[in-house]
C-alpha atoms as a printed R data frame, in Angstrom:
    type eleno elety resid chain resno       x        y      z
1   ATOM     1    CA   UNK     A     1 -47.696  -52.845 49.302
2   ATOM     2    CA   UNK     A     2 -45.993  -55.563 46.991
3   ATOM     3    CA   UNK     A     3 -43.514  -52.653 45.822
4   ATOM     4    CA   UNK     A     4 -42.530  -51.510 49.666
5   ATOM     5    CA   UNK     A     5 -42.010  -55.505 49.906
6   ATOM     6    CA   UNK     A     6 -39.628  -55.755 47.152
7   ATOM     7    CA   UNK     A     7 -38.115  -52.458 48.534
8   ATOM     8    CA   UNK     A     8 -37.662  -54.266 51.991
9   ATOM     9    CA   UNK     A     9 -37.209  -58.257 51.716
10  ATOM    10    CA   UNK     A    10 -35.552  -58.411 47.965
11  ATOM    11    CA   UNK     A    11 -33.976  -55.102 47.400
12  ATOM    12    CA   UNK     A    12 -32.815  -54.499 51.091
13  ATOM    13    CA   UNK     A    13 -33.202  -50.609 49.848
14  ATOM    14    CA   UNK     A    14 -30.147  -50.918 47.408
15  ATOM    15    CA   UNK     A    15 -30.846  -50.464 43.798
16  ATOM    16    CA   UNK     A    16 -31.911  -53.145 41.864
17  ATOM    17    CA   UNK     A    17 -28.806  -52.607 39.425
18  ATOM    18    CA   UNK     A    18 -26.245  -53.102 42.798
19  ATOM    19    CA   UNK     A    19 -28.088  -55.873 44.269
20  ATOM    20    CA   UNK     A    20 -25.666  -59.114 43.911
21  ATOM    21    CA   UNK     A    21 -26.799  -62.935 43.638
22  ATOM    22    CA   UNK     A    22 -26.063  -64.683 46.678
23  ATOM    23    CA   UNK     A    23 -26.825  -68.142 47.510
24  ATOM    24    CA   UNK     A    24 -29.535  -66.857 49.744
25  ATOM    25    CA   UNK     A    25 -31.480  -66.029 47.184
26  ATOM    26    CA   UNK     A    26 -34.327  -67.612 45.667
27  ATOM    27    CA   UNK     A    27 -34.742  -69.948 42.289
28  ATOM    28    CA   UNK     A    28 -37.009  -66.838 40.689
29  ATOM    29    CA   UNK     A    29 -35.428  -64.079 41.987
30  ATOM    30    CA   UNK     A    30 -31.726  -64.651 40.776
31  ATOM    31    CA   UNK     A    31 -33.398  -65.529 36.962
32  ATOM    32    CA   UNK     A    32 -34.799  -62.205 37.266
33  ATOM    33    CA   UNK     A    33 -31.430  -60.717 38.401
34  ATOM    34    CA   UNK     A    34 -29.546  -62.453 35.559
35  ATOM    35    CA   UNK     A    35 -32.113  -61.001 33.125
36  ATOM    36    CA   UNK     A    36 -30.797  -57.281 33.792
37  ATOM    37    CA   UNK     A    37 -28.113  -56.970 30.895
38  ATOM    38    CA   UNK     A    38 -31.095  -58.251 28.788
39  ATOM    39    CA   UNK     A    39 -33.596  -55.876 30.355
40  ATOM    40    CA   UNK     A    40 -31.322  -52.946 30.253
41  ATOM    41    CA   UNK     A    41 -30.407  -52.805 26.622
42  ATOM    42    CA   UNK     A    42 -34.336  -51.810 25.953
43  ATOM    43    CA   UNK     A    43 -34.395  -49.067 28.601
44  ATOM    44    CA   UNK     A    44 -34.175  -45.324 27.522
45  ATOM    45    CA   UNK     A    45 -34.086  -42.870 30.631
46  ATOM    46    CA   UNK     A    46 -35.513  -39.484 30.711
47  ATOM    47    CA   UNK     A    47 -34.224  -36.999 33.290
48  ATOM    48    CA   UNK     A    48 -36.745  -34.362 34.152
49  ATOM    49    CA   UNK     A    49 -35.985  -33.177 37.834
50  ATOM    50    CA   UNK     A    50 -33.229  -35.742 38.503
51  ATOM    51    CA   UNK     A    51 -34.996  -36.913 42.033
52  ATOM    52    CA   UNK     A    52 -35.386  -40.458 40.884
53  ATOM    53    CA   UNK     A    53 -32.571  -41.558 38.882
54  ATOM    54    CA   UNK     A    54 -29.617  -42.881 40.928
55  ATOM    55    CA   UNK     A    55 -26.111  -41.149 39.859
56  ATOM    56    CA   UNK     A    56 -23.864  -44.019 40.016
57  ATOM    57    CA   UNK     A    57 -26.270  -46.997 39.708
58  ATOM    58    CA   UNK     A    58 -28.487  -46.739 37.206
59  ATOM    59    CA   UNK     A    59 -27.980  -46.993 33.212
60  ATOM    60    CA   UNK     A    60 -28.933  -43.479 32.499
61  ATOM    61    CA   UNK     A    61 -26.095  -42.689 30.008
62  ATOM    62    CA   UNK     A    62 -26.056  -44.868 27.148
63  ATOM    63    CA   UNK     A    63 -27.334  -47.411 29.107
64  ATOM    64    CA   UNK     A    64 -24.528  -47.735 31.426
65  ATOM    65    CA   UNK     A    65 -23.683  -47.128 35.472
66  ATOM    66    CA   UNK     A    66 -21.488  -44.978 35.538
67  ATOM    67    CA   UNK     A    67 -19.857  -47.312 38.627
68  ATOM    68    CA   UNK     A    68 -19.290  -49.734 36.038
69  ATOM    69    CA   UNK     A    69 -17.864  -48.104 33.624
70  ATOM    70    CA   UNK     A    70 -15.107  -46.047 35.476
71  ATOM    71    CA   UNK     A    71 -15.471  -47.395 38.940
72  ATOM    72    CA   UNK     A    72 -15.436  -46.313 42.282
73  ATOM    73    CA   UNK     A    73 -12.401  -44.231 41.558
74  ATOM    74    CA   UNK     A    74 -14.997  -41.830 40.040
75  ATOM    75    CA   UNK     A    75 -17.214  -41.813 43.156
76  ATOM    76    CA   UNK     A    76 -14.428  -40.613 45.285
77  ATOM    77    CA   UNK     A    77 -12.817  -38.136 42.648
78  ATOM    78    CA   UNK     A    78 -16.098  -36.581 42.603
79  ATOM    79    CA   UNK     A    79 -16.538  -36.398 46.068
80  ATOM    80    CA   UNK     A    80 -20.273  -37.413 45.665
81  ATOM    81    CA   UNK     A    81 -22.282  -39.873 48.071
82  ATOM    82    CA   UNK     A    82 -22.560  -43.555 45.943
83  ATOM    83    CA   UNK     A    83 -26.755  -43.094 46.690
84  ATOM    84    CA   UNK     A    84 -27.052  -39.846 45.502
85  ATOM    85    CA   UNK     A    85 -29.835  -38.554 43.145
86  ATOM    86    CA   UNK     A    86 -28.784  -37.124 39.552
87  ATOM    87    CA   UNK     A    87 -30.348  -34.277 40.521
88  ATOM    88    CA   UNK     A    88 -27.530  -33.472 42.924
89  ATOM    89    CA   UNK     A    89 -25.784  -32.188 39.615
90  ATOM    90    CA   UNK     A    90 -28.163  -30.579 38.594
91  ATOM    91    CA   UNK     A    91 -28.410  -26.606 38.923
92  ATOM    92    CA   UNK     A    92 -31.717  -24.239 37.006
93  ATOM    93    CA   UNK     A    93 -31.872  -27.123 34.403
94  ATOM    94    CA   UNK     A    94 -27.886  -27.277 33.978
95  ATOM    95    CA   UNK     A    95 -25.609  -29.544 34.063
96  ATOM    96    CA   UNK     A    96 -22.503  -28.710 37.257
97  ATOM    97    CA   UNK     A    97 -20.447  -31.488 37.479
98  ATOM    98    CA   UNK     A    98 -17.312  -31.086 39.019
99  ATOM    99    CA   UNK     A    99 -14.339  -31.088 37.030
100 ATOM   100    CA   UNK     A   100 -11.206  -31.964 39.276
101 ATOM   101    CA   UNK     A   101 -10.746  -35.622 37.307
102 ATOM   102    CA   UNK     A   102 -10.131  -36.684 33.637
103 ATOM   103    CA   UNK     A   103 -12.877  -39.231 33.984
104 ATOM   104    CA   UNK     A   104 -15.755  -36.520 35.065
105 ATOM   105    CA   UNK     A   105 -14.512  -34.151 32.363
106 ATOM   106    CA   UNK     A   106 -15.408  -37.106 30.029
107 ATOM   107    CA   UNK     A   107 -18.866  -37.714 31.843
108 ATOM   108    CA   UNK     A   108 -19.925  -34.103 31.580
109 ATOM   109    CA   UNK     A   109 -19.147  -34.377 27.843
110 ATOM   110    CA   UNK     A   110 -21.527  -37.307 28.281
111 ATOM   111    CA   UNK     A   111 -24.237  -35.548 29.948
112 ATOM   112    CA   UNK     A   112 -24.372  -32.590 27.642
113 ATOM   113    CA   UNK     A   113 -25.800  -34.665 24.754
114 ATOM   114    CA   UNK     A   114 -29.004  -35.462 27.130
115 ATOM   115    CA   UNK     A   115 -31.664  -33.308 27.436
116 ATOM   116    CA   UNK     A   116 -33.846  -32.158 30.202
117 ATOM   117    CA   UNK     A   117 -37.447  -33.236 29.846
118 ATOM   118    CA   UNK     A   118 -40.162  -31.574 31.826
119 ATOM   119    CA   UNK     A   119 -41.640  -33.205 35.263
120 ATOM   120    CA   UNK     A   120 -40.365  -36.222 36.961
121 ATOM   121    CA   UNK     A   121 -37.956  -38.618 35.439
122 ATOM   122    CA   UNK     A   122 -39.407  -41.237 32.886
123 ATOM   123    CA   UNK     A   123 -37.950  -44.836 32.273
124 ATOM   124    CA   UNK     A   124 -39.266  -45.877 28.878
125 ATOM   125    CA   UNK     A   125 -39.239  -49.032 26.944
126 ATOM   126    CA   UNK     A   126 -36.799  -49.302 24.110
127 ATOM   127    CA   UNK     A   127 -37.909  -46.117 22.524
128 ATOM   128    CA   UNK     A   128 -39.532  -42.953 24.514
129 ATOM   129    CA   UNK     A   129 -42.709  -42.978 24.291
130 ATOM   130    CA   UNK     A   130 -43.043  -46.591 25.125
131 ATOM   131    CA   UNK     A   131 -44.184  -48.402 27.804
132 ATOM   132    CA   UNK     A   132 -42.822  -51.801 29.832
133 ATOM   133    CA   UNK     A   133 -45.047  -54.773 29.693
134 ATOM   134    CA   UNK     A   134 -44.203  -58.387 30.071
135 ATOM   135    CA   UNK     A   135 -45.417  -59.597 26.417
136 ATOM   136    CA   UNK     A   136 -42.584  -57.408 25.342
137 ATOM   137    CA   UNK     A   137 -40.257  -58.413 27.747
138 ATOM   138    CA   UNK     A   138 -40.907  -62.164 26.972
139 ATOM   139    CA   UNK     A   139 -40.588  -61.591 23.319
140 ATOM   140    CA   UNK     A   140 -36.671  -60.000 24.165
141 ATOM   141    CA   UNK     A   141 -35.714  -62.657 26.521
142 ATOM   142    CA   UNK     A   142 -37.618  -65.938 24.441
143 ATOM   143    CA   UNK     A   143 -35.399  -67.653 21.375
144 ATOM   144    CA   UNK     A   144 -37.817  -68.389 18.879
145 ATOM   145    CA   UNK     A   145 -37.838  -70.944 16.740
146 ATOM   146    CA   UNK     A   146 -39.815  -72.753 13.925
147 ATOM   147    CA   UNK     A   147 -42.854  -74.202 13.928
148 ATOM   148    CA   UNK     A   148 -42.542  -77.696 14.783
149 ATOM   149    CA   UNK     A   149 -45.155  -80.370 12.586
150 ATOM   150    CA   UNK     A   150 -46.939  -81.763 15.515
151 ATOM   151    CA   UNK     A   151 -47.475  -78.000 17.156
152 ATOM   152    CA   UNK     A   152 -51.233  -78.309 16.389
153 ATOM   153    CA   UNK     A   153 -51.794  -81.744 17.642
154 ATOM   154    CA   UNK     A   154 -50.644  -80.791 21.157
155 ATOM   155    CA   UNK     A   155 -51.994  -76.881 21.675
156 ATOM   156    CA   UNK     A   156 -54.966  -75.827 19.744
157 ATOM   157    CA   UNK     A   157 -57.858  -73.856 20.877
158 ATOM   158    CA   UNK     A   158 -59.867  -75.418 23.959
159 ATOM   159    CA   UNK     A   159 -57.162  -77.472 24.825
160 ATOM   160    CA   UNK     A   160 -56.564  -79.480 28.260
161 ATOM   161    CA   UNK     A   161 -53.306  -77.567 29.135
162 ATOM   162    CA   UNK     A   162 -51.849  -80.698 31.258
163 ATOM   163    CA   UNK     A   163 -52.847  -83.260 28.353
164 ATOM   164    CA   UNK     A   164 -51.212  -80.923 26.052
165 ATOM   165    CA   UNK     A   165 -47.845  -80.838 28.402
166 ATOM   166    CA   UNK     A   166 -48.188  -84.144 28.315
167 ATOM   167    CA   UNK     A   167 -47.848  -84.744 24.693
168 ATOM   168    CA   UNK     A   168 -45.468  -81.833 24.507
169 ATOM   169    CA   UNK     A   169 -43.340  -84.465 27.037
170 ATOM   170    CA   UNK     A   170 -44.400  -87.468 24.555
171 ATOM   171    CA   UNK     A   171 -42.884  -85.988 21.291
172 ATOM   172    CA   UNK     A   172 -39.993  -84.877 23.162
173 ATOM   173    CA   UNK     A   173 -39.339  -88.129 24.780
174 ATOM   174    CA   UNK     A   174 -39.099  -86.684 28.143
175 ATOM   175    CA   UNK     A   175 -41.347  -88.314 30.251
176 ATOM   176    CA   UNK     A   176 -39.705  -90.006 33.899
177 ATOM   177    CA   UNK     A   177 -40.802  -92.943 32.773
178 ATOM   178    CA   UNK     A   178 -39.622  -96.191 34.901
179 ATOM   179    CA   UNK     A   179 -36.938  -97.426 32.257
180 ATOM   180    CA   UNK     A   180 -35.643  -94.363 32.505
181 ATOM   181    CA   UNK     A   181 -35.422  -93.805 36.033
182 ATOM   182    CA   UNK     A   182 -33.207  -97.199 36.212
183 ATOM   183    CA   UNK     A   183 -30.783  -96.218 34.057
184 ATOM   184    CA   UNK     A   184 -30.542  -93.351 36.424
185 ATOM   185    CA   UNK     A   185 -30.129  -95.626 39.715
186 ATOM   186    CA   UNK     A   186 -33.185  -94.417 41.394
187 ATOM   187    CA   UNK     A   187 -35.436  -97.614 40.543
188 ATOM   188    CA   UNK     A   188 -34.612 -101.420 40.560
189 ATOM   189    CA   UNK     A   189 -36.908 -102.473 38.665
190 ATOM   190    CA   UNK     A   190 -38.906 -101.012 35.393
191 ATOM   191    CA   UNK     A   191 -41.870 -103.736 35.044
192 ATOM   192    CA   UNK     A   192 -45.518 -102.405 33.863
193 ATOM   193    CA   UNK     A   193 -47.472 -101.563 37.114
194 ATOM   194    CA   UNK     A   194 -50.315 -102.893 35.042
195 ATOM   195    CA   UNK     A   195 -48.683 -106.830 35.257
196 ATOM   196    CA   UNK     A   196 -48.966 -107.109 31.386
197 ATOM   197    CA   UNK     A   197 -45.783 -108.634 31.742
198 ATOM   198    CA   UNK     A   198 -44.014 -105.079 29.477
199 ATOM   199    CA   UNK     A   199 -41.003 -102.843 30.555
200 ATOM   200    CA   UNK     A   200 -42.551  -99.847 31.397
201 ATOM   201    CA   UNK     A   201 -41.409  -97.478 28.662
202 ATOM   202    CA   UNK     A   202 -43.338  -94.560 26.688
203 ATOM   203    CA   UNK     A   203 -43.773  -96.745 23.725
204 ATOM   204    CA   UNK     A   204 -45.172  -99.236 26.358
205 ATOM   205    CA   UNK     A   205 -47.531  -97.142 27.561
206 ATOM   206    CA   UNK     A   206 -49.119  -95.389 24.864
207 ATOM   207    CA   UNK     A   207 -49.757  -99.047 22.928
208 ATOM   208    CA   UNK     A   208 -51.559 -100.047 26.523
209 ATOM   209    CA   UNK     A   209 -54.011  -97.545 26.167
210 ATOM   210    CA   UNK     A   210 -54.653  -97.737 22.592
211 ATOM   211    CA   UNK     A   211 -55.640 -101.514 23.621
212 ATOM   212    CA   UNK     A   212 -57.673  -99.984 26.163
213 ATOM   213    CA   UNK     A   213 -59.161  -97.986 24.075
214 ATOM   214    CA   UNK     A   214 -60.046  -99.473 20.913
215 ATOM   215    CA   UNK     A   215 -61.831  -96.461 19.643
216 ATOM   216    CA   UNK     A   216 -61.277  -93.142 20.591
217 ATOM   217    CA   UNK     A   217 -57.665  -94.095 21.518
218 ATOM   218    CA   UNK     A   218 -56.460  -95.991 18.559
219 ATOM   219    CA   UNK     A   219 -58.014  -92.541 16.393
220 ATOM   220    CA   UNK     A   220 -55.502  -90.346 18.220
221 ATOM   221    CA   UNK     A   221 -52.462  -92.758 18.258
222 ATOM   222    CA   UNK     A   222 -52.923  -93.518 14.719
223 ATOM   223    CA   UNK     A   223 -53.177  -89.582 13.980
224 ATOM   224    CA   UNK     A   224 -49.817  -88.758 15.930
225 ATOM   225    CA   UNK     A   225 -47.607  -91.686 13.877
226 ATOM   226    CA   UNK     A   226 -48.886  -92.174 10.938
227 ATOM   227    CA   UNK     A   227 -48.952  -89.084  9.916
228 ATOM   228    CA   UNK     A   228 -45.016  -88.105 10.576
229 ATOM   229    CA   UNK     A   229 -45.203  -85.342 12.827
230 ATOM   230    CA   UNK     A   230 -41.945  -86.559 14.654
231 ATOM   231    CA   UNK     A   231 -38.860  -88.817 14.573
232 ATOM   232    CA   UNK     A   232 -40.797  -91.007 17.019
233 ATOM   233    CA   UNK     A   233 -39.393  -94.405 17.401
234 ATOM   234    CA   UNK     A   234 -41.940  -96.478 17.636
235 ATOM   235    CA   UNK     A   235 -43.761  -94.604 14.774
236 ATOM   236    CA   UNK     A   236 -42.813  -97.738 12.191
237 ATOM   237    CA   UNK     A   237 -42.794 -100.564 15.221
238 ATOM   238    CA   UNK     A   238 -46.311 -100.167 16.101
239 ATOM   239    CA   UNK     A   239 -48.056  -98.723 12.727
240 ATOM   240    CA   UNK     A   240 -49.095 -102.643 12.270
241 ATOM   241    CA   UNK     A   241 -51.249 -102.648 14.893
242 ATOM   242    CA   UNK     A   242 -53.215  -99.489 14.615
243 ATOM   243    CA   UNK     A   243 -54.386 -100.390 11.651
């Protein structure tokens, strides 16, 4: 049901390597349209019967349309609908491409190197063999980087994933906070809600509840700056009164 939906609200029936970005479409859906040179750099096709493999459209030769490498010069030269099937040059497991055009003389030099495989045609996942899944697919499109100190102190096993996002905000100093939201023109005014007479700022906040809460609250604030885990600036200003 979800696929005939794609098939019929995203796709429109066109193949998902000809569909175009429009303004029409969604937030999600042109991210995952942007993500196809990505996606098809780890795809290896096998043709078995050539029924489900699009000629022109899809990257089954070296990972490449053949529309976009020679054109639609080629489509006409060959005399060959743009939606039709590989299998349309296909003949008792042989390759019968016509020949009346420099450009399909070079593709049928292509398509000798590729084998037939038996049954259906197979998309695989950088090697054959392999199979898509979005753990691997997040590990191609994610840049990694290092380990950051204070990793631990906001996500660690059991944790309260919207606490944790919002010390992930803290150490990043990315929080809307009202001093902030001046500087972009959308407030007036960036006093403490809490009338303790304060400029509502991060470094504002977090020493209002550490006076709130003298325990539990100071042990966690004095954790995060005394200990160095980031190039916090009020890590020196308020290590005086943690203590």
């Amino acid at each position: 049901m979800r696929v005939c939906w794609c098939n019929t609200v995203l796709l429109k029936d066109k193949s998902f390597w000809a569909v175009k970005i429009t303004t029409a479409s969604s937030w999600s859906w042109r991210n995952v349209l942007r993500l196809r040179e990505c996606l098809v750099n780890n795809l290896v096709y096998s043709i078995g019967d050539g029924r489900a493999t699009s000629l022109w459209l899809d990257p089954w030769i070296n990972r490449v349309a053949l529309i976009s490498r020679y054109g639609v010069r080629v489509v006409n030269d060959a005399e060959i609908s743009i939606n039709a099937k590989v299998l349309v040059v296909i003949a008792n497991r042989q390759w019968t491409w016509p020949r009346n055009a420099l450009n399909l003389w070079e593709i049928a030099t292509l398509a000798r190197q590729i084998s037939f495989e038996q049954g259906p045609d197979v998309i695989h996942w950088v090697s054959k063999g392999k199979t898509f899944s979005c753990k691997a697919m997040s590990r191609e499109v994610r840049h990694t980087l290092s380990k950051v100190a204070w990793a631990d102190i906001v996500w660690f096993p059991n944790c309260i994933p919207k606490h944790s996002f919002c010390l992930w905000l803290t150490f990043h100093n990315a929080h809307r906070t009202t001093n902030k939201l001046r500087t972009y023109g959308v407030m007036a005014a960036n006093q403490c809600m809490f009338r303790c007479s304060g400029l509502k700022s991060i470094d504002h906040l977090l020493l209002f509840f550490v006076s709130l809460q003298r325990g539990y609250g100071t042990t966690v604030f004095a954790k995060v700056v005394s200990e160095g885990y980031a190039n916090l600036g009020w890590r020196k200003q308020y290590r005086s009164q943690i203590s």
